[in-house]
PyMOL CGO cylinders between C-alpha atoms (Angstrom):
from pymol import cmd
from pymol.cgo import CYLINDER

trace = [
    CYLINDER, -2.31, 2.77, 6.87, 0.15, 6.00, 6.60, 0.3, 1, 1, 1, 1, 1, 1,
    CYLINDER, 0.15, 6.00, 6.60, 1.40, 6.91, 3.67, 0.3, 1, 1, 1, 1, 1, 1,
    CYLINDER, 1.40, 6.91, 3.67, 3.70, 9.90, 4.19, 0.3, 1, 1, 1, 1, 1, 1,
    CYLINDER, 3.70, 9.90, 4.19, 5.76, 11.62, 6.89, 0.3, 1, 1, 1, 1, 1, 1,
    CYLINDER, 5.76, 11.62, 6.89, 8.08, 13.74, 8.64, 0.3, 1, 1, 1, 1, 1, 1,
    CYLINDER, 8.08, 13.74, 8.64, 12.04, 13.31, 9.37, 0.3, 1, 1, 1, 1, 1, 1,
    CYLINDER, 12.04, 13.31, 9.37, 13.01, 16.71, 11.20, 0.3, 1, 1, 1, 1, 1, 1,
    CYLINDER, 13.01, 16.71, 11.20, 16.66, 16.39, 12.33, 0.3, 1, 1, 1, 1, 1, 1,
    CYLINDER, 16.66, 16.39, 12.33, 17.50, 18.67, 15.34, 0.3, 1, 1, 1, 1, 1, 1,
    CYLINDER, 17.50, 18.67, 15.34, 20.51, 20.37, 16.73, 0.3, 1, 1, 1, 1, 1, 1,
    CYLINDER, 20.51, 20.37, 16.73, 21.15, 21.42, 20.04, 0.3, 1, 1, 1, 1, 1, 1,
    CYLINDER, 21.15, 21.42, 20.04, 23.02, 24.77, 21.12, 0.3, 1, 1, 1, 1, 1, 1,
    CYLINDER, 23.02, 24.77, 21.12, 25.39, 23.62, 23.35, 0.3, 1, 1, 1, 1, 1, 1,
    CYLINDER, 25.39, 23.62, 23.35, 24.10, 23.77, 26.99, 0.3, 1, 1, 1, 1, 1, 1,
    CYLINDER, 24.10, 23.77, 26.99, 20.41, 23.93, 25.51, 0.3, 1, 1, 1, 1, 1, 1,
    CYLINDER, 20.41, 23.93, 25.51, 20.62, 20.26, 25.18, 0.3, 1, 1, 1, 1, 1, 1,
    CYLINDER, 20.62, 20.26, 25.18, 17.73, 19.30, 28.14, 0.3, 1, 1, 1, 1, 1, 1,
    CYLINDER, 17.73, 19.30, 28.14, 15.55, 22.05, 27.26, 0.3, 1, 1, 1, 1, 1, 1,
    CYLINDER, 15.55, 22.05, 27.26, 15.43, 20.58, 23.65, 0.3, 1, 1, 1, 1, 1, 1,
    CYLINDER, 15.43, 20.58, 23.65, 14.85, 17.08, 25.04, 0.3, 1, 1, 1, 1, 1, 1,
    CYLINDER, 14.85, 17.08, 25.04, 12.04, 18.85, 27.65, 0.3, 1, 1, 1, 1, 1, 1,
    CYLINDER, 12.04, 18.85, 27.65, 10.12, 20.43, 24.57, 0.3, 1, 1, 1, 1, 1, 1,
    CYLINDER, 10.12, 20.43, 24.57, 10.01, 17.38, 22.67, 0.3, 1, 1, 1, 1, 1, 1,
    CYLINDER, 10.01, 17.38, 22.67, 9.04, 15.05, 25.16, 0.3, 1, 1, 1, 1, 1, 1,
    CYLINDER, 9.04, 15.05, 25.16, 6.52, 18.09, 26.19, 0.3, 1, 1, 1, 1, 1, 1,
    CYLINDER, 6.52, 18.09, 26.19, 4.77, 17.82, 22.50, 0.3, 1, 1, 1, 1, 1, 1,
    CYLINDER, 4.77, 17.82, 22.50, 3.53, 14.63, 22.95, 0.3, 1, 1, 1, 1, 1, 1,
    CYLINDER, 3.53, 14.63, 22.95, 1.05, 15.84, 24.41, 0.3, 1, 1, 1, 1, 1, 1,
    CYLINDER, 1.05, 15.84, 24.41, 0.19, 17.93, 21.60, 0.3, 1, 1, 1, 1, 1, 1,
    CYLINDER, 0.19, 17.93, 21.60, 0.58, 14.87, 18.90, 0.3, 1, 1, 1, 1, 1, 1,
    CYLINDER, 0.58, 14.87, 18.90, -1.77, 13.27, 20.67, 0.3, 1, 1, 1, 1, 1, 1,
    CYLINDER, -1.77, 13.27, 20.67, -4.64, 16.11, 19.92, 0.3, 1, 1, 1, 1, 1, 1,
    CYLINDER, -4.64, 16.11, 19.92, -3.78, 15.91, 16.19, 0.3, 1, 1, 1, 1, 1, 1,
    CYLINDER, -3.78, 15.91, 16.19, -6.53, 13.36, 14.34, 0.3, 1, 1, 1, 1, 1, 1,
    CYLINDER, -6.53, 13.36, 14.34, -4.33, 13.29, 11.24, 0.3, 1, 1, 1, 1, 1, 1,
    CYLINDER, -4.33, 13.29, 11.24, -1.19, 12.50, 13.36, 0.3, 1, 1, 1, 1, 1, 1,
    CYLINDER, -1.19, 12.50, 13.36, -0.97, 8.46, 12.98, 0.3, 1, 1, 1, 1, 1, 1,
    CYLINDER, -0.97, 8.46, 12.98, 2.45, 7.91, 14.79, 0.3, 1, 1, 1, 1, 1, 1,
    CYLINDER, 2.45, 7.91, 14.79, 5.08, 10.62, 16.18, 0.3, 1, 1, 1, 1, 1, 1,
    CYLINDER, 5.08, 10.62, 16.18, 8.38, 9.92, 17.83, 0.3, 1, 1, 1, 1, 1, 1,
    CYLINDER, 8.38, 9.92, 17.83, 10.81, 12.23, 19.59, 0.3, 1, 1, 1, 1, 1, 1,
    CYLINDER, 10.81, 12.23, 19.59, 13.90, 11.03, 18.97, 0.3, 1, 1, 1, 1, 1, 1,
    CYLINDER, 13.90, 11.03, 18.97, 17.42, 11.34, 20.76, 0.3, 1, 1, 1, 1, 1, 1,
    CYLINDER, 17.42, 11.34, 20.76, 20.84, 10.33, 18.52, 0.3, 1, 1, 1, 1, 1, 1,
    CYLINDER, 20.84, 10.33, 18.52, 23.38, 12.02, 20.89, 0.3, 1, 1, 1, 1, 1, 1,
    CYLINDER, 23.38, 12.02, 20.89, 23.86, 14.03, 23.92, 0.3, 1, 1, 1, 1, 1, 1,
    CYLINDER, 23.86, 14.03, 23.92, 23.40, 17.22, 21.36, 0.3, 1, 1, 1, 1, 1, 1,
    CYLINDER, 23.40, 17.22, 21.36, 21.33, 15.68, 18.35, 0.3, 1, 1, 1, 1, 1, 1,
    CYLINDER, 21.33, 15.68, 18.35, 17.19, 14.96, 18.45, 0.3, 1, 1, 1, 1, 1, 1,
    CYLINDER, 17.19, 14.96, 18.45, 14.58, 14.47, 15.91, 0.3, 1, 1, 1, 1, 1, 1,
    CYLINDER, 14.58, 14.47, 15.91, 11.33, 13.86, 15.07, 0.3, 1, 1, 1, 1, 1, 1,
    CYLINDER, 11.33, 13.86, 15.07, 9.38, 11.18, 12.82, 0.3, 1, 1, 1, 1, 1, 1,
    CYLINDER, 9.38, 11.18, 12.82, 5.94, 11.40, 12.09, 0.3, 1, 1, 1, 1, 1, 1,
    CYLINDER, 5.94, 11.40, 12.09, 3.40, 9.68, 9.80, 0.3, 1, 1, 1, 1, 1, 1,
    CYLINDER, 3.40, 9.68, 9.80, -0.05, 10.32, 8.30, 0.3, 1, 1, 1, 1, 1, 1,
    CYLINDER, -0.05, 10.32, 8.30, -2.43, 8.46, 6.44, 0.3, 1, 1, 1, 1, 1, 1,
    CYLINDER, -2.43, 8.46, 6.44, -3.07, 11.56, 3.92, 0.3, 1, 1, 1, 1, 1, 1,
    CYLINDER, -3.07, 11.56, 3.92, -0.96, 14.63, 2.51, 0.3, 1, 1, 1, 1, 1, 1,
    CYLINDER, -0.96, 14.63, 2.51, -3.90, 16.38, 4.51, 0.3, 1, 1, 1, 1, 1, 1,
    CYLINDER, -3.90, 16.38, 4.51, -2.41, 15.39, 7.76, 0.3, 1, 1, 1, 1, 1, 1,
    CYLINDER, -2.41, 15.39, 7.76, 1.20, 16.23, 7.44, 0.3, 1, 1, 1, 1, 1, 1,
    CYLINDER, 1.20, 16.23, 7.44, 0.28, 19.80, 6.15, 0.3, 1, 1, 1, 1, 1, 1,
    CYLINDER, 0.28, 19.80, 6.15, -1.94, 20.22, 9.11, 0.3, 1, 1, 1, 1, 1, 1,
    CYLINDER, -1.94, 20.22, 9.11, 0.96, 18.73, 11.38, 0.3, 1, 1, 1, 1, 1, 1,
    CYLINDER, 0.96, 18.73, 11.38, 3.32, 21.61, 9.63, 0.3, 1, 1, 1, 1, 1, 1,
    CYLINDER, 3.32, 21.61, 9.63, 1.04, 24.55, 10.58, 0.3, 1, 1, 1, 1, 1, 1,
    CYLINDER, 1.04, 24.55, 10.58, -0.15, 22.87, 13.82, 0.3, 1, 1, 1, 1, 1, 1,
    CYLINDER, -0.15, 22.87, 13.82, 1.37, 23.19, 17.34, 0.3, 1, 1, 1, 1, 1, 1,
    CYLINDER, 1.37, 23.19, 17.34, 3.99, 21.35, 17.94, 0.3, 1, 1, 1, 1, 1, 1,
    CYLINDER, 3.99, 21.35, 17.94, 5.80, 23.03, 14.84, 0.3, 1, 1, 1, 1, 1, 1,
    CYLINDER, 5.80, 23.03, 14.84, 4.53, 26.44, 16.09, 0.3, 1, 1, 1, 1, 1, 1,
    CYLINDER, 4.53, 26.44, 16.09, 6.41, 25.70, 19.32, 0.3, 1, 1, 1, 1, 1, 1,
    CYLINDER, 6.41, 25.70, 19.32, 9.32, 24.67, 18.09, 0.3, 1, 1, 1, 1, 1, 1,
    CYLINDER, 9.32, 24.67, 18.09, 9.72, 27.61, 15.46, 0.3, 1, 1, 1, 1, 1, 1,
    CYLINDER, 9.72, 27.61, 15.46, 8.69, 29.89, 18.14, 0.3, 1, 1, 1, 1, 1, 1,
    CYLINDER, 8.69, 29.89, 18.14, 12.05, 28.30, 20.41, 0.3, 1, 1, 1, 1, 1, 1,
    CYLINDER, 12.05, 28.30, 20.41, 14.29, 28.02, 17.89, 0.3, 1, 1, 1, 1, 1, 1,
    CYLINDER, 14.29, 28.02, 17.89, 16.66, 30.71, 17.61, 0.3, 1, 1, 1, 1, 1, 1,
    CYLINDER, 16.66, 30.71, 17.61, 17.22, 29.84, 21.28, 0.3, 1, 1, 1, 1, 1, 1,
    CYLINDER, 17.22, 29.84, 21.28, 17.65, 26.19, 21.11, 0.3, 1, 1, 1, 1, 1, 1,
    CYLINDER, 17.65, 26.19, 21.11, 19.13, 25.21, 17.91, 0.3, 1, 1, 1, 1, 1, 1,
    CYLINDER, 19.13, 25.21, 17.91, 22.52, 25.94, 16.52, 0.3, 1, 1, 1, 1, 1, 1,
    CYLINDER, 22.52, 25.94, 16.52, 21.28, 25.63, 12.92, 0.3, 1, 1, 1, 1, 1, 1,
    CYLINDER, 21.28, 25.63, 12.92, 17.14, 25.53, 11.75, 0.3, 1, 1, 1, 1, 1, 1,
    CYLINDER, 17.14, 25.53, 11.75, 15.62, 22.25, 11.78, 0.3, 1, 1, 1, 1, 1, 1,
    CYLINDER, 15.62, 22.25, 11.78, 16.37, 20.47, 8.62, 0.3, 1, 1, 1, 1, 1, 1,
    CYLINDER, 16.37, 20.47, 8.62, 12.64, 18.51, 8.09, 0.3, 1, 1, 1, 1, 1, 1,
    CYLINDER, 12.64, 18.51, 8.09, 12.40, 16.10, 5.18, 0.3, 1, 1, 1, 1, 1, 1,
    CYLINDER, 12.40, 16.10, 5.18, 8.96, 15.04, 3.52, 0.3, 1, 1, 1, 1, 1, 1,
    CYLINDER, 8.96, 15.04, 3.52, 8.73, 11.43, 3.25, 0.3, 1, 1, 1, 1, 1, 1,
    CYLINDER, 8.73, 11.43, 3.25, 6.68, 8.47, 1.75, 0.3, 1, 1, 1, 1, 1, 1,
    CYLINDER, 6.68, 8.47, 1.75, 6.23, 5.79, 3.53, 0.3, 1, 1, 1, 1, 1, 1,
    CYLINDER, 6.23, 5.79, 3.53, 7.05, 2.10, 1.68, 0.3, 1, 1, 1, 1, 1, 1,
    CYLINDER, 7.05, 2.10, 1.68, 5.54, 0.07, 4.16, 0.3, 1, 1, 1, 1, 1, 1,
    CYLINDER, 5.54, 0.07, 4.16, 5.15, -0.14, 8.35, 0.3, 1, 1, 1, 1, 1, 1,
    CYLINDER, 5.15, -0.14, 8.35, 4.33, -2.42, 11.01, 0.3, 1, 1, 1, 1, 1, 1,
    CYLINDER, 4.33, -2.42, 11.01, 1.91, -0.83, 13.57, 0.3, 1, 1, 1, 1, 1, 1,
    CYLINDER, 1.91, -0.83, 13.57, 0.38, -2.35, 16.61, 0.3, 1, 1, 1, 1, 1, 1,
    CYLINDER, 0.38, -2.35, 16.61, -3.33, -3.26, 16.09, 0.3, 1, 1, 1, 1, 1, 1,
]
cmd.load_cgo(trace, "trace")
């Protein structure tokens, strides 16, 4: 079951757009080594517009998602990438559907 998550809203600088898109699909990788990481999703609205949705079973998971990695990374790329900081909204999760 997950119980919380992550929304993170992303904004590329313009002509940054693909190396955005190359990071995220990149950190999949890196989801995939997190135990407490149930589902994550890179996500693609627009040409210039990403995101990311995540969910754990525990608080315990999305505060070890927050320090981990993939949020390292994409702190560390930021001020390069983005035109404006990641907005990232803490969720609860009301109910989901996963594959067995």
């Amino acid at each position: 079951m997950v119980n919380v998550g992550l929304f993170v809203k992303l904004h590329a600088k313009a002509g940054k757009e693909a190396e955005l898109q190359t990071l995220l699909e990149g950190a999949l990788a890196l989801a995939n080594q997190e135990a407490g990481t149930t589902v994550w999703f890179a996500l693609k609205f627009n040409a210039s517009t990403f995101g990311i949705f995540d969910a754990f079973a525990a608080e315990e998971g999305r505060q070890a998602h927050l320090t981990g990695s993939i949020a390292a990374a994409l702190m560390a790329k930021a001020p390069e990438l983005l035109s404006e900081g990641p907005n990232i909204e803490s969720v609860d999760i009301l109910a989901a559907k996963l594959a067995a």
